[in-house]
C-alpha positions as protocol buffer text, in pm:
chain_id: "A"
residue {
  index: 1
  type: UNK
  ca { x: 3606 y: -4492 z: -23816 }
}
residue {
  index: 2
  type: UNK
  ca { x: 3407 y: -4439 z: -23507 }
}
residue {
  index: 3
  type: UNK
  ca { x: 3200 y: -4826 z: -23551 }
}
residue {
  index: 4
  type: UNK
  ca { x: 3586 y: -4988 z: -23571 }
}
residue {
  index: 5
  type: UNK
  ca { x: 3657 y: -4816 z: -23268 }
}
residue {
  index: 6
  type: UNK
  ca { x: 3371 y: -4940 z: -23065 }
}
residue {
  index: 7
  type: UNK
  ca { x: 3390 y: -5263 z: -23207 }
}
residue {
  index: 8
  type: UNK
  ca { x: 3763 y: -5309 z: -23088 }
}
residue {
  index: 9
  type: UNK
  ca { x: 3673 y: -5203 z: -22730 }
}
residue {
  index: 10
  type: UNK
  ca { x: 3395 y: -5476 z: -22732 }
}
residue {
  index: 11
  type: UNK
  ca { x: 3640 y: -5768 z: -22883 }
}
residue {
  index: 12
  type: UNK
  ca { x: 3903 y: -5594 z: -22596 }
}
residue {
  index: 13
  type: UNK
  ca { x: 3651 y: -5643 z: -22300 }
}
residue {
  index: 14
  type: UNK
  ca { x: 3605 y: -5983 z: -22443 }
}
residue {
  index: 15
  type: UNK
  ca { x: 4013 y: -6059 z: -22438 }
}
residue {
  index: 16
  type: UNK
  ca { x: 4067 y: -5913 z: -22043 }
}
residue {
  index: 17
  type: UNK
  ca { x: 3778 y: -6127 z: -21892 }
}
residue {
  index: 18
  type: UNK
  ca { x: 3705 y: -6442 z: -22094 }
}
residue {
  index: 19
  type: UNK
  ca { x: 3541 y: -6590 z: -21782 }
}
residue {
  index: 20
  type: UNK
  ca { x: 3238 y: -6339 z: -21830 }
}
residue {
  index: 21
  type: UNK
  ca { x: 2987 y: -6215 z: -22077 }
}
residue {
  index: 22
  type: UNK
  ca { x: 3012 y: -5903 z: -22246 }
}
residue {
  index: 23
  type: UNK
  ca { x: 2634 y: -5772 z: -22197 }
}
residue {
  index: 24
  type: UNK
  ca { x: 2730 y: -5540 z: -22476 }
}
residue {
  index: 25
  type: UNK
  ca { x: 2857 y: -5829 z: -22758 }
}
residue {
  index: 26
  type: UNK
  ca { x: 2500 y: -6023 z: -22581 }
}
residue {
  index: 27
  type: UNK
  ca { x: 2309 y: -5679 z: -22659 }
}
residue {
  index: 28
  type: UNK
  ca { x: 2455 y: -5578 z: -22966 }
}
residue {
  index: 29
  type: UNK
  ca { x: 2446 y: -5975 z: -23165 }
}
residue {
  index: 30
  type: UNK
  ca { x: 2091 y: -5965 z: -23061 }
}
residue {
  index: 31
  type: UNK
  ca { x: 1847 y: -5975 z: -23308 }
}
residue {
  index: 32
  type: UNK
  ca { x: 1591 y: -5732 z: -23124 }
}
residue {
  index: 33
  type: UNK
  ca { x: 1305 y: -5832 z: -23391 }
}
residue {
  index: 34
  type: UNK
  ca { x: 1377 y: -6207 z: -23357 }
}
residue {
  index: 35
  type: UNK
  ca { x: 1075 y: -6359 z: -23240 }
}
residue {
  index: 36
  type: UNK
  ca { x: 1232 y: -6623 z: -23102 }
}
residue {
  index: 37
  type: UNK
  ca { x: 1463 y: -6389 z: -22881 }
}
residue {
  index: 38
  type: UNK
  ca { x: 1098 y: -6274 z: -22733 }
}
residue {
  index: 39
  type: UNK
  ca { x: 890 y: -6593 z: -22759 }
}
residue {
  index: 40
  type: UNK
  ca { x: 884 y: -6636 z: -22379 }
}
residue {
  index: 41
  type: UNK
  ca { x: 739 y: -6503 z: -22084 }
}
residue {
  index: 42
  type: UNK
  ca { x: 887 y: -6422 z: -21780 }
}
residue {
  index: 43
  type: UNK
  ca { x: 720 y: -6697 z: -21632 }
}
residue {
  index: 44
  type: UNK
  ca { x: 873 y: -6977 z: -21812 }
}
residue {
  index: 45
  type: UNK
  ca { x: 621 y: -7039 z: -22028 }
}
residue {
  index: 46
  type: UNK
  ca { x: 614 y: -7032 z: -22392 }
}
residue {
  index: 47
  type: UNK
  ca { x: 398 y: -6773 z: -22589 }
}
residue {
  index: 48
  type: UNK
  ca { x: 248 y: -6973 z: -22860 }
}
residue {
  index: 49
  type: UNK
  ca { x: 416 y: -6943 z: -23245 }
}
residue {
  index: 50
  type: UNK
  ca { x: 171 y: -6772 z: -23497 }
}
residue {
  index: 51
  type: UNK
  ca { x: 184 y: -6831 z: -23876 }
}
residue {
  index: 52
  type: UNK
  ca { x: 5 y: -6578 z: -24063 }
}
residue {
  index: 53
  type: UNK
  ca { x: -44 y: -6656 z: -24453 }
}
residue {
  index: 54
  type: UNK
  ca { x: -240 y: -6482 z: -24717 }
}
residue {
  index: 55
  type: UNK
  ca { x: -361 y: -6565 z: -25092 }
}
residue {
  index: 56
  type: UNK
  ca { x: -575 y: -6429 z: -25301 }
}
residue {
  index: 57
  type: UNK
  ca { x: -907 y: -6515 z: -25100 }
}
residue {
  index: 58
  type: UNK
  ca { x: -810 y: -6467 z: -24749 }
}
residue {
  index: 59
  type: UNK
  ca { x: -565 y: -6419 z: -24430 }
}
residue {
  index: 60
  type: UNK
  ca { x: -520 y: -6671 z: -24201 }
}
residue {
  index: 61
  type: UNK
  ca { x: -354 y: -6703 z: -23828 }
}
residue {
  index: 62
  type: UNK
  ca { x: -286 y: -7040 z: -23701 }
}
residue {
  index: 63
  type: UNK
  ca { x: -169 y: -7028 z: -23340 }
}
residue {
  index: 64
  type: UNK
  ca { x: 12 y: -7355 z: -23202 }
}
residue {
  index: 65
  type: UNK
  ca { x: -146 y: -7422 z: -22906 }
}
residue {
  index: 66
  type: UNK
  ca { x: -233 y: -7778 z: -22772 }
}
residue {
  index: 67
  type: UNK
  ca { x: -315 y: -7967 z: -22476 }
}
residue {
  index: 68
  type: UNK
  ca { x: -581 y: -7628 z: -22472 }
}
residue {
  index: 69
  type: UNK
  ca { x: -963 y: -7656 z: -22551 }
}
residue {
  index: 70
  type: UNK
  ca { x: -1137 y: -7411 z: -22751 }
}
residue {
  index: 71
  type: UNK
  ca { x: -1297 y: -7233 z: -22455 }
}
residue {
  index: 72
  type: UNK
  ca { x: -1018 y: -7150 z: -22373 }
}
residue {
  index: 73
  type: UNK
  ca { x: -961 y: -6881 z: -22612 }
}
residue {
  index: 74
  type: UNK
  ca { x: -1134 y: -6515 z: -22686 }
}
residue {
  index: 75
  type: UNK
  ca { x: -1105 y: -6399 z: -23067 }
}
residue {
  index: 76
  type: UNK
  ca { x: -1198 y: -6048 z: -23095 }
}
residue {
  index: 77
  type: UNK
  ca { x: -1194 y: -5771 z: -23333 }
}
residue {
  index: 78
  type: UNK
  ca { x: -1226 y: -5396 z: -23266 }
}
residue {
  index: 79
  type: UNK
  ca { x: -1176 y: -5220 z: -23549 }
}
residue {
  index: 80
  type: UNK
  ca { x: -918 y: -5358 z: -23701 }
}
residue {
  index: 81
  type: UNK
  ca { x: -766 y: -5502 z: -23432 }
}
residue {
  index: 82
  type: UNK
  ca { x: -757 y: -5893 z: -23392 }
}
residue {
  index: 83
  type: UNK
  ca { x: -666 y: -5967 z: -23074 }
}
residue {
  index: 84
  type: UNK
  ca { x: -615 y: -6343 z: -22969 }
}
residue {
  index: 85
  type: UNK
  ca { x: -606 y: -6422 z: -22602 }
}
residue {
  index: 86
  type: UNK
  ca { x: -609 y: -6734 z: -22392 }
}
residue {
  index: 87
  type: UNK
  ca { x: -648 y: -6730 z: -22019 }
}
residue {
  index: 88
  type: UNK
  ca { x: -639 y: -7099 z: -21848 }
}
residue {
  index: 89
  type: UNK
  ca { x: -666 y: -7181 z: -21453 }
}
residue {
  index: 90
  type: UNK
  ca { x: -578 y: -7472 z: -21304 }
}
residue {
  index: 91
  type: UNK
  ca { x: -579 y: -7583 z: -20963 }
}
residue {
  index: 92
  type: UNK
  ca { x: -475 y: -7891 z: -20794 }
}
residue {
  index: 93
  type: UNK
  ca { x: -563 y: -8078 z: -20431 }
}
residue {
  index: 94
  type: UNK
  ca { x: -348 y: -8360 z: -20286 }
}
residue {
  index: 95
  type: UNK
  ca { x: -406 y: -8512 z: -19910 }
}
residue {
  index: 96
  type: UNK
  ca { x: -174 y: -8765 z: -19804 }
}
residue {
  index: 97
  type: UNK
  ca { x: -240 y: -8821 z: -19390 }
}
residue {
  index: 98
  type: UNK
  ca { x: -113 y: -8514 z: -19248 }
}
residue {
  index: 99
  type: UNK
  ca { x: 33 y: -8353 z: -19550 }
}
residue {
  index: 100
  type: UNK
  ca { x: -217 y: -8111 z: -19789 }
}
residue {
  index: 101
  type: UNK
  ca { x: -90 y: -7985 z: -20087 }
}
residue {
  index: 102
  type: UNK
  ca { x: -241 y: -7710 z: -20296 }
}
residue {
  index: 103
  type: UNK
  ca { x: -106 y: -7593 z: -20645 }
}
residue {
  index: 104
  type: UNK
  ca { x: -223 y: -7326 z: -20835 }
}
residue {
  index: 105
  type: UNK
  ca { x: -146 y: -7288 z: -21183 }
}
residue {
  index: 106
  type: UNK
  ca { x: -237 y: -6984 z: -21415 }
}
residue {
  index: 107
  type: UNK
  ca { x: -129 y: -6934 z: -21774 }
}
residue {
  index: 108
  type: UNK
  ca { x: -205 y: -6667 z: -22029 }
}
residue {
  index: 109
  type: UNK
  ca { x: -152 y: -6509 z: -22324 }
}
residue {
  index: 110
  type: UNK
  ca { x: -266 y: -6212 z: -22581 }
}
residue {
  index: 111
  type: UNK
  ca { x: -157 y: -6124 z: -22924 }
}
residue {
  index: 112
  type: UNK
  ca { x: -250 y: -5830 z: -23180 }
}
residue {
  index: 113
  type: UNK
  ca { x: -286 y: -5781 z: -23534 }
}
residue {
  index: 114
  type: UNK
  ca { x: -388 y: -5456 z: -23660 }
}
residue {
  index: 115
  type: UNK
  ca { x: -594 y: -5570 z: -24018 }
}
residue {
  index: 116
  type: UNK
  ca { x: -559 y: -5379 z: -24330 }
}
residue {
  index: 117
  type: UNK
  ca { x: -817 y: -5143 z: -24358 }
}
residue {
  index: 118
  type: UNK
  ca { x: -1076 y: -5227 z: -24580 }
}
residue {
  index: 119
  type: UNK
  ca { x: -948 y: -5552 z: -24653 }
}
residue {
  index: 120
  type: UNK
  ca { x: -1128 y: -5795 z: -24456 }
}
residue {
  index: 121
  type: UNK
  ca { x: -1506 y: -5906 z: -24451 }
}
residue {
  index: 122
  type: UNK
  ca { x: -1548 y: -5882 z: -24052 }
}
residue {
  index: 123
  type: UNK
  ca { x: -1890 y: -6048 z: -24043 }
}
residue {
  index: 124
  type: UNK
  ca { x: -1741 y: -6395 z: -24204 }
}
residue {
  index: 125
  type: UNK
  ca { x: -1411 y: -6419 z: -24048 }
}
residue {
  index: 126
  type: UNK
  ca { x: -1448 y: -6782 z: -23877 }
}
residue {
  index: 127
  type: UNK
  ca { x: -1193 y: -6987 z: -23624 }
}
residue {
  index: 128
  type: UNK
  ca { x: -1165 y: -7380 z: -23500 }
}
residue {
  index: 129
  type: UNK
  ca { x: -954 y: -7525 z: -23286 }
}
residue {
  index: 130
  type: UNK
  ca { x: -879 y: -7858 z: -23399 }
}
residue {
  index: 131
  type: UNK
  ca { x: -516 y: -8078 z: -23358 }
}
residue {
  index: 132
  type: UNK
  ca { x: -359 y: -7867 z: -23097 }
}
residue {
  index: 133
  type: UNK
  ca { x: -397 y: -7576 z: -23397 }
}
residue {
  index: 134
  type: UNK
  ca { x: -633 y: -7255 z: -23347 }
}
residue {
  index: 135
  type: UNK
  ca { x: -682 y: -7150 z: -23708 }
}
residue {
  index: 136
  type: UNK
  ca { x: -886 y: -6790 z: -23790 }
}
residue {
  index: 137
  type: UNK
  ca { x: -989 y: -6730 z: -24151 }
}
residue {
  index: 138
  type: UNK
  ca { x: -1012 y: -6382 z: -24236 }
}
residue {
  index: 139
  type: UNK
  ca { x: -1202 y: -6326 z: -24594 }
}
residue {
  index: 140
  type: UNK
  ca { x: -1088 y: -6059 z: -24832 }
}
residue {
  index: 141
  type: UNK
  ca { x: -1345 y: -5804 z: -24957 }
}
residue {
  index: 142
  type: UNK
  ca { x: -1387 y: -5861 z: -25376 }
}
residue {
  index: 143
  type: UNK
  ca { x: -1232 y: -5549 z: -25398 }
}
residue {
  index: 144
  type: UNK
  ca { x: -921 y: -5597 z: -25326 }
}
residue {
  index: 145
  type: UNK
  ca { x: -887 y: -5925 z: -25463 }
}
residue {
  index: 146
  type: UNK
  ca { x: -620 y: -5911 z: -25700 }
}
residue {
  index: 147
  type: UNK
  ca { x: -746 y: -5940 z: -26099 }
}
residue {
  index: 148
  type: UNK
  ca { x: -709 y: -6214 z: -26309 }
}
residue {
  index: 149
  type: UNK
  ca { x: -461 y: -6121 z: -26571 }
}
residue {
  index: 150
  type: UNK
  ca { x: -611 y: -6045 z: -26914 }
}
residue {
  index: 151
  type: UNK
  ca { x: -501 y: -6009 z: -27286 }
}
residue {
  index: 152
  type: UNK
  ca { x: -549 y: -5652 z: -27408 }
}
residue {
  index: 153
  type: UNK
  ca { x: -639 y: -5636 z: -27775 }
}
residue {
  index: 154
  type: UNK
  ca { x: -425 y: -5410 z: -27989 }
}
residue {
  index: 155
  type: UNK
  ca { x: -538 y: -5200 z: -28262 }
}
């Protein structure tokens, strides 16, 4: 009874000033775990998207990134924490007569992933950057590789 209650107030607010957003129907629609709510910084610039897949053999993370180069990213793990992180500098001189112009430009980014432990052979986990795409390979251990299925004989 209470939630019908609240959500009448809201839809009232809503009916007495049209002209303006409710930050409560904004805040409460929300999807607070929608990435794409979050995906950008207050800066105006985009956090790159991440796909993360796994099969049998291994994890990967491909991070959309281009116009980058390699060097510009760090890959490292710390226990089993992967942390990706890019930090890129750019600066930029124009003279015209009188006139000087001087624009800095400075973008970054870092983002987590705390492995399964045990999971993941940390000495051959490899990553290229190649089409715009940063791709990291994370192999499984053979033990937790799921089995083959097999026929069990009966007696």
């Amino acid at each position: 009874m209470k939630e019908d209650l609240a959500m009448t107030i809201v839809k009232r607010n809503n009916q007495l000033f049209p002209s303006f957003p409710s930050m409560l129907d904004s805040f409460f629609s929300r999807d607070l775990m929608d990435w794409n709510n979050l995906n950008f910084s207050n800066t105006d610039t985009t956090i790159p998207a991440i796909n993360v897949m796994e099969d049998n053999d291994k994890f990967e993370i491909e991070v959309a990134a281009p116009g980058m180069k390699k060097d510009d990213f760090k890959v490292k793990l710390e226990n089993n924490l992967l942390t990706i992180s890019s930090e890129r500098k750019q600066e930029k001189t124009e003279n015209e007569g009188k006139y000087s112009r001087k624009e800095f430009s400075y973008q970054s980014f870092q983002r987590s992933f705390s492995l399964p432990e045990g999971h993941v052979l940390s000495d051959k986990i490899s990553a290229r950057y190649e089409n715009g795409i940063l791709s990291i390979v994370l192999p499984k251990r053979e033990e937790v590789k799921p089995l083959p299925p097999r026929e069990i004989k009966i007696n």
